[in-house]
C-alpha positions in Angstrom: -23.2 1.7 -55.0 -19.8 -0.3 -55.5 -19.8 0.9 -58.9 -20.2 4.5 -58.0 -17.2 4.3 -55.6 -15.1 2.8 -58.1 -16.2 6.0 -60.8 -15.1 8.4 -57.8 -11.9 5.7 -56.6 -11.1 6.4 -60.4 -11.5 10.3 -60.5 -9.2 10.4 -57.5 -6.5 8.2 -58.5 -6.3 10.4 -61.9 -6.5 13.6 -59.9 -3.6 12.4 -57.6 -1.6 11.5 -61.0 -1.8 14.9 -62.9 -1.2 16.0 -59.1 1.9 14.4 -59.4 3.1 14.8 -62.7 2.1 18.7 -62.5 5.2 18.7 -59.3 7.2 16.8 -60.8 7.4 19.1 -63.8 7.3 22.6 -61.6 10.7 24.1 -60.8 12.1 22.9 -64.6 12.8 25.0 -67.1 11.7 22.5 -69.6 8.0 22.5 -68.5 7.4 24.8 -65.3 8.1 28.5 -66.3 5.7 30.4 -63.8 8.8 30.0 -61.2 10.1 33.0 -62.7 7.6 34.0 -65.4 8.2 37.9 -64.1 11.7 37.6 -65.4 10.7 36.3 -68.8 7.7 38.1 -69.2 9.4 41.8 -68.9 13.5 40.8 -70.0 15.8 44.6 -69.9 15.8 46.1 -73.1 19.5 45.7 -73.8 20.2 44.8 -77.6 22.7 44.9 -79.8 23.6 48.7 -79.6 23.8 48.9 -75.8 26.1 46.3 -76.2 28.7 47.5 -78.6 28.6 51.0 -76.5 29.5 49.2 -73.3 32.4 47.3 -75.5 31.6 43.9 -73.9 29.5 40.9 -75.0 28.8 39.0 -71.7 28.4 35.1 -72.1 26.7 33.0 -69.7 28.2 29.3 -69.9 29.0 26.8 -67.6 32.2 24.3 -66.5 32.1 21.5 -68.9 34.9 19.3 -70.6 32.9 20.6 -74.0 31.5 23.4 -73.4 34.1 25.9 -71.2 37.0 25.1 -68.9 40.7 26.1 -68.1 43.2 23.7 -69.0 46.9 23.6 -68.4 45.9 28.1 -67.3 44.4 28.4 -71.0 40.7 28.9 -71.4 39.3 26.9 -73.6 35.6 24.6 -74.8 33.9 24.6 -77.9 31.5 27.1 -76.9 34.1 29.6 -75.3 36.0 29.3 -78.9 33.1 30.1 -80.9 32.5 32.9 -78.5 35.7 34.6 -78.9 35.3 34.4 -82.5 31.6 36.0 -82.2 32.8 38.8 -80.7 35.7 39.5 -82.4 33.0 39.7 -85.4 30.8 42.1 -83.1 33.8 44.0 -82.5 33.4 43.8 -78.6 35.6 42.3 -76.1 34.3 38.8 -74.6 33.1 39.0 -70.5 32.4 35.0 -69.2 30.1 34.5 -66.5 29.7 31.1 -65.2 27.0 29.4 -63.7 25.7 25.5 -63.9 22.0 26.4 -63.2 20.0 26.6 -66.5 17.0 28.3 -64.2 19.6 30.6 -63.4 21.1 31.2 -66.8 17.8 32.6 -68.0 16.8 34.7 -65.2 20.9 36.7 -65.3 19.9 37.0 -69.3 16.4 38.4 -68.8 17.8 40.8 -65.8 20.2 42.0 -68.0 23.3 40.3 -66.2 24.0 38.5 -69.2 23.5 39.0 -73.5 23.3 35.5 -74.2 23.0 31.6 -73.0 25.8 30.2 -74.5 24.9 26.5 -73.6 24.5 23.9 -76.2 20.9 24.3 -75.6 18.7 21.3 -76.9 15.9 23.6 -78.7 12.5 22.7 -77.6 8.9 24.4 -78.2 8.5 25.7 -74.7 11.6 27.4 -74.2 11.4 29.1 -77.5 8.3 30.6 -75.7 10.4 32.0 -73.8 13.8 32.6 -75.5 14.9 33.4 -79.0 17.4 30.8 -79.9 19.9 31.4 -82.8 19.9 29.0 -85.7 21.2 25.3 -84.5 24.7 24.7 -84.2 23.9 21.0 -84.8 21.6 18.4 -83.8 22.0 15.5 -81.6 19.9 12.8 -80.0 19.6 12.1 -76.4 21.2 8.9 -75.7 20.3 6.5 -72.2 24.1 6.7 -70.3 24.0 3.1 -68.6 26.8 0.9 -66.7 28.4 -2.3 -68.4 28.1 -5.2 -66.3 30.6 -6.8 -64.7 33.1 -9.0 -67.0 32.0 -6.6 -70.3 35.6 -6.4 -71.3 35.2 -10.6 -72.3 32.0 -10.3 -73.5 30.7 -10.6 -77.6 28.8 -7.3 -78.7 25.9 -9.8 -78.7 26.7 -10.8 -75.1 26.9 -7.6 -74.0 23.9 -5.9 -75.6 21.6 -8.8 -74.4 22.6 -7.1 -70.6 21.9 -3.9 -71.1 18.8 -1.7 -71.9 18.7 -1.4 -76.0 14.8 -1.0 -76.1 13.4 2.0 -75.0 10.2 0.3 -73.7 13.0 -1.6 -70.9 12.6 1.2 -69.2 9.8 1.1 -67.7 9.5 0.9 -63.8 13.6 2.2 -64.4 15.1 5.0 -61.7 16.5 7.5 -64.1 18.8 10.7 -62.6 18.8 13.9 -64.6 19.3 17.6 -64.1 16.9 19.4 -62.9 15.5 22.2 -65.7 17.0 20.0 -68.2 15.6 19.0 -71.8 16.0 15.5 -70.6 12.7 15.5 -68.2 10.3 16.6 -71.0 11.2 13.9 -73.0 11.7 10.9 -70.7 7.4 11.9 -69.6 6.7 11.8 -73.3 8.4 8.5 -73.4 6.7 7.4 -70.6 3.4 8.0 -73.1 4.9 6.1 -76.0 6.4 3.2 -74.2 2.9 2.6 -72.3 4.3 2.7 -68.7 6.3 5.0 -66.3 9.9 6.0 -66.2 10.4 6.5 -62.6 12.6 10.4 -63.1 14.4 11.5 -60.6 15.3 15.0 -60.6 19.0 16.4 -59.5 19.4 19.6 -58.1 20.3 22.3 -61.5 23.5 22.9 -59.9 24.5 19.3 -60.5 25.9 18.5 -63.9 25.4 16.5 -66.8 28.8 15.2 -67.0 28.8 14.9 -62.7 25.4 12.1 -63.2 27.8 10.4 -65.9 30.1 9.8 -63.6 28.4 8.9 -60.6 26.7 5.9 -63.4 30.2 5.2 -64.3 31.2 4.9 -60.2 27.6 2.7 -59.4 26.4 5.6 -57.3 23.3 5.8 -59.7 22.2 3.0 -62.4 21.0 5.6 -65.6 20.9 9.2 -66.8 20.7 10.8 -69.9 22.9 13.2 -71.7 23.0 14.7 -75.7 24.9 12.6 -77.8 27.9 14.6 -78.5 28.4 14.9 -74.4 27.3 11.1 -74.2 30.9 10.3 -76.4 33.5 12.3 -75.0 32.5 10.9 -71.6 32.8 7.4 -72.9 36.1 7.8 -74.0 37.3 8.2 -70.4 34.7 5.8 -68.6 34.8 3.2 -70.8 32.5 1.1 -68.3 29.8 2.7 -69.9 27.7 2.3 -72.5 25.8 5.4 -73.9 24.6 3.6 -77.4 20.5 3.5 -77.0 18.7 6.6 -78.0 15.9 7.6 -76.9 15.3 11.2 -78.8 15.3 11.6 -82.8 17.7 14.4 -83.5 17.2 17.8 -81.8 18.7 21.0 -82.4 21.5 22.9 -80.4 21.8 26.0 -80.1 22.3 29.4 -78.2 19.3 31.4 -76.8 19.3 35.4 -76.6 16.1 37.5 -74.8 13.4 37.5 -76.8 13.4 41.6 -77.2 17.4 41.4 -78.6 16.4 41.2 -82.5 19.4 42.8 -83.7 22.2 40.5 -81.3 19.8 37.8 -82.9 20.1 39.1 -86.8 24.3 39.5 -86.0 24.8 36.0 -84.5 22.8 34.0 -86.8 24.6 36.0 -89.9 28.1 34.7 -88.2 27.0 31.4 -87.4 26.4 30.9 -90.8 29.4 31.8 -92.3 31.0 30.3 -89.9 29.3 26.7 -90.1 30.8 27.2 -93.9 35.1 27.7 -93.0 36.6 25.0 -91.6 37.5 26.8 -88.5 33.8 25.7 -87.1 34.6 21.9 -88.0 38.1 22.4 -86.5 36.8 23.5 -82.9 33.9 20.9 -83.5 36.1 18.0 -83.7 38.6 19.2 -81.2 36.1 19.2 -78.7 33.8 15.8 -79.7 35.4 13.9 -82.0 39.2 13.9 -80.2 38.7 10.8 -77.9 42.4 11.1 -77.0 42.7 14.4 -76.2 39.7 14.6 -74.0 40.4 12.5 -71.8 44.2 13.4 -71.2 41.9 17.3 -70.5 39.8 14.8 -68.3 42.0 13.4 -66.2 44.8 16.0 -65.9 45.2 17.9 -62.5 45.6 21.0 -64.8 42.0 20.9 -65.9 39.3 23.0 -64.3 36.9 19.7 -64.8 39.3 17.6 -62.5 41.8 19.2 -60.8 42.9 22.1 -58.8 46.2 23.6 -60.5 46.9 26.4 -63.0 50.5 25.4 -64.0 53.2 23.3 -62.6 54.2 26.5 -60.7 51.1 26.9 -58.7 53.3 26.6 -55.1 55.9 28.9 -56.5 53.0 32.0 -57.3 51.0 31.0 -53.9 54.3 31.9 -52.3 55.7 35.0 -54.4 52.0 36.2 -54.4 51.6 35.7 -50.7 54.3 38.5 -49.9 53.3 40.9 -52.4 49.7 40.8 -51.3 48.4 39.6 -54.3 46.0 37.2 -55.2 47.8 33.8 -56.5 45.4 33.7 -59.3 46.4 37.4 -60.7 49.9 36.4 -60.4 49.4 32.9 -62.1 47.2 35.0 -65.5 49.8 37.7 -65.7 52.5 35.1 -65.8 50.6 32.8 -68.8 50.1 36.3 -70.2 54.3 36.9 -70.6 55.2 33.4 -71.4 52.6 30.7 -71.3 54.1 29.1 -68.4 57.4 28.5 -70.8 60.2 28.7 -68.3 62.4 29.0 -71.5 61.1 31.8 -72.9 62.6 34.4 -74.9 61.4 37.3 -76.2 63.3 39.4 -79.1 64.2 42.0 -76.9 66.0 39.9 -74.1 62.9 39.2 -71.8 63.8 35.8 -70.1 61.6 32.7 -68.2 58.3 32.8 -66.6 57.7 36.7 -66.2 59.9 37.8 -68.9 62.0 39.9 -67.0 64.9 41.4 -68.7 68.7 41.0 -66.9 68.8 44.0 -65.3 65.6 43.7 -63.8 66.2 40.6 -63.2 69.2 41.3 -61.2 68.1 44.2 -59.3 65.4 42.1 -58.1 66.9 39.3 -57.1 67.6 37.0 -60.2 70.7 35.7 -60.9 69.3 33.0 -63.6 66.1 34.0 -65.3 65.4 30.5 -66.9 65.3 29.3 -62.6 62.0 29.6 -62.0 61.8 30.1 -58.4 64.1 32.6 -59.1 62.7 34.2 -61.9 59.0 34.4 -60.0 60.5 35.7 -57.3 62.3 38.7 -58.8 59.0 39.5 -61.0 56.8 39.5 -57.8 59.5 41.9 -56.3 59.3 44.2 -59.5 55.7 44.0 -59.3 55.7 45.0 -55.4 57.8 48.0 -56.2 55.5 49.0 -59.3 52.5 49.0 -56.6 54.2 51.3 -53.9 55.3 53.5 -56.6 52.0 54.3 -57.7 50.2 53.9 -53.8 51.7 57.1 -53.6 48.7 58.4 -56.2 46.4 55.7 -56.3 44.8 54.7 -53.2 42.5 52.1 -54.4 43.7 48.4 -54.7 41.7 47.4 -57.3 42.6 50.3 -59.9 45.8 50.7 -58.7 46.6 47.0 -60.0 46.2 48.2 -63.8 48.7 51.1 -63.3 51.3 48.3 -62.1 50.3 45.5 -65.1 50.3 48.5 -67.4 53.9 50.0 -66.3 55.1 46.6 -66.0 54.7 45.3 -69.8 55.6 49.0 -71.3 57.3 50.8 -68.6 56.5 53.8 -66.0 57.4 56.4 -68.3 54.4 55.9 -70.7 52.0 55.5 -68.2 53.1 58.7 -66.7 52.8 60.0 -69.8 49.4 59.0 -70.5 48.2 60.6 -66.9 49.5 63.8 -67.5 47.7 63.8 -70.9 44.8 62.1 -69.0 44.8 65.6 -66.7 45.5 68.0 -69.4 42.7 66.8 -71.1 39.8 66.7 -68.7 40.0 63.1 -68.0 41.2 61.4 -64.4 44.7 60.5 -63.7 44.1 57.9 -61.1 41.1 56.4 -62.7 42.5 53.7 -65.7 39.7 52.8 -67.9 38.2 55.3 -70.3 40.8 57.5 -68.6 44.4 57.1 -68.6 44.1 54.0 -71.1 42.7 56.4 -73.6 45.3 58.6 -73.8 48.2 55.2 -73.8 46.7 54.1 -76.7 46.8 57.8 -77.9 50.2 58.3 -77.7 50.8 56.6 -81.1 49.5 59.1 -82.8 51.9 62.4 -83.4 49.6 65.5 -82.0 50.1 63.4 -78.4 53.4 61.6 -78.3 54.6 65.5 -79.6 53.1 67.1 -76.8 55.4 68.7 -74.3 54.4 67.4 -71.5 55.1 63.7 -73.0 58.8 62.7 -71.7 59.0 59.5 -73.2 58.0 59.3 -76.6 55.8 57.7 -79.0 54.4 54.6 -77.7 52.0 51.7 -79.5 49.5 52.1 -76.5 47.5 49.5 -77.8 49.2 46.9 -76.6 49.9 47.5 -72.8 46.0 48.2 -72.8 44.9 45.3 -74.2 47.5 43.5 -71.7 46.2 44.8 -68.9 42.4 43.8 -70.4 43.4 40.2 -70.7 45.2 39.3 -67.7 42.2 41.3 -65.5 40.0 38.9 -67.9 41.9 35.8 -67.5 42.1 36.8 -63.6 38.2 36.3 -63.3 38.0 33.0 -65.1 40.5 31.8 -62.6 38.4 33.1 -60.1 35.4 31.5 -61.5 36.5 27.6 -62.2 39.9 27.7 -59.9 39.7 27.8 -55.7 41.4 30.2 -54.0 
């Protein structure tokens, strides 16, 4: 009788395992897709062709010192830079949306709110169930991210390594912290397997980040965590108290992940990744990125990085203020002024613009400015030109929003062309207070002769190009603020 108790003492401690290890694994994207199997099982049919006719490729990433972040107002991260160049190949303009859930990530690309994960993705089999990745970018290893002890700055490398974890079977019985839906779970259980004994995981909400658990190690908040290897570096450089030198992965590959039913965006990405993997522009932004000790961590520790600090320029109080009495939103202000002269207070352009908002003298003095190169001054008058630009056209153009590309537009090639463009806009079927596929149509058509001839054009021929794509980048500059930069 004792022995039967023990067979069904047995059965129930195994049931209560796999019990366990089946919750422990729901909820990650890694191992527990019935979450949101719906979105993944029927993804929006939106490939390649769909995406060059709506003229934008949107990228999911998230805020990362590697990956995507504003620095000093300039977007920048290895995957944003690759992304600029993809679709400059695809011939689209680049849309960022931001988000530090992976679960997340894959349910806006399967809905459609997205085109593709641009993570650096560690490629595993039960993900590619689910998502077609490109070819790798690279591979990297998983490393353990653990604390020096105390007194490691006196210490031999013999000392030091004979106080820290540099077996992988150590582990065992060890707390661990990682991300929820990350890579990281699947293979810390699998470890647990090889090592004979268990890796106590415990999971962080998705919304926490990779580089956030580094830094909590770094702090003694939390004793381990795991990140890729390339990550595992950069965040050394600037938290030198830890040690991220034990692997416990072989080499995996990264990469970027489309829908499954986006064959063609597949075909044209993996033809540009590899040419690009062969010019040295890829090995540029590779080593700017995770081989620049130096550099990353003045970008880590500067107050004019998304990562760690709260400020755009060293104007920030200066466009809070001018922006404030114009009604505008500080952000706008702060992208429209990186836009005219990367925050250069010295800046000269060669047809007299001056400072911050490259305001020429007259418009400079009419508005306020006696010295251009002040910048108070300077942001002052611009704001003022920029408040007169928006009652001007409130007269025709009642909503905010639209109203705010008729006043970047008129203030970077002046009212005249814009008028210009509207009346074409009218003449030809198309709406005069209504800027995109509208009266930016017929800007940018005013360089050729049948328009800029026309008799109702007043002023001319004009390179309408340019004012466009103006108003396009500040608007997109605008919502990366918004995304990574509090209001």
């Amino acid at each position: 009788m004792l022995t039967l108790n023990n067979k069904y003492l047995t059965l129930l401690i195994t049931l209560l395992l796999l019990s366990s290890l089946s919750c422990r694994r729901s909820g990650n994207e890694s191992e527990g897709p019935d979450a949101s199997s719906k979105s993944y099982a029927n993804p929006v049919d939106f490939d390649l062709a769909k995406i060059k006719k709506r003229g934008s490729l949107i990228a999911i990433v998230d805020n990362s010192s590697t990956g995507y972040f504003i620095y000093k107002g300039q977007p920048m991260g290895y995957e944003y830079d690759l992304l600029q160049l993809l679709s400059k190949y695809l011939k689209v303009r680049l849309e960022i949306k931001l988000t530090t859930s992976i679960d997340e990530a894959f349910e806006m690309l399967n809905s459609g709110k997205g085109d593709i994960v641009a993570y650096s993705l560690t490629v595993t089999k039960e993900r590619k169930s689910r998502m077609a990745f490109t070819i790798s970018h690279f591979t990297t290893r998983q490393m353990l991210v653990q604390r020096k002890p105390n007194g490691w700055q006196d210490m031999t490398k013999d000392q030091l390594d004979k106080q820290l974890i540099r077996s992988q079977v150590e582990l065992i019985g060890k707390q661990i912290n990682v991300r929820k839906s990350s890579s990281y779970i699947e293979r810390l259980v699998n470890l647990s397997h090889e090592i004979g004994g268990d890796i106590l995981i415990v999971e962080e909400p998705d919304s926490v980040e990779t580089e956030g658990l580094i830094k909590k190690v770094a702090i003694g908040k939390i004793d381990y965590t795991v990140a890729d290897e390339t990550v595992a570096y950069v965040n050394a450089s600037y938290f030198p108290n830890i040690d991220v030198n034990t692997p416990i992965s072989f080499p995996q590959q990264i990469a970027w992940a489309v829908r499954k039913n986006a064959p063609e965006l597949l075909r044209e990405t993996n033809i540009w990744i590899k040419k690009v993997k062969k010019q040295p522009t890829f090995n540029v932004i590779f080593n700017r990125y995770f081989r620049s000790p130096r550099a990353s961590v003045l970008r880590a520790k500067s107050d004019f990085a998304s990562i760690s600090g709260e400020k755009i320029s060293i104007y920030d109080n200066q466009i809070k203020n001018a922006a404030k009495k114009i009604g505008w939103d500080w952000r706008l202000l702060a992208s429209q002024m990186y836009q005219e002269s990367l925050f250069d207070p010295r800046a000269k352009s060669w047809a007299g613009a001056k400072g911050l908002m490259q305001l020429i003298p007259e418009t400079g003095r009419r508005f306020g400015a006696k010295n251009l190169y002040d910048p108070e001054q300077n942001i002052l008058a611009g704001a003022a030109f920029l408040q007169y630009l928006d009652k001007l056209w409130g007269k025709t153009i009642k909503d905010k929003d639209e109203r705010i590309k008729f006043v970047l537009a008129s203030y970077n090639v002046g009212i005249g062309h814009v008028e210009d463009a509207r009346n074409l806009a009218e003449k030809y079927g198309a709406s005069p207070t209504k800027w995109d596929g509208n009266v930016e149509k017929y800007l940018k058509l005013k360089s050729q002769k049948e328009y800029f001839t026309d008799p109702i054009v007043e002023s001319g021929y004009c390179r309408g190009d340019e004012p466009v794509n103006y108003v396009k980048e500040i608007l997109a500059r605008f919502n990366q603020y918004k995304q990574l930069m509090n209001s």
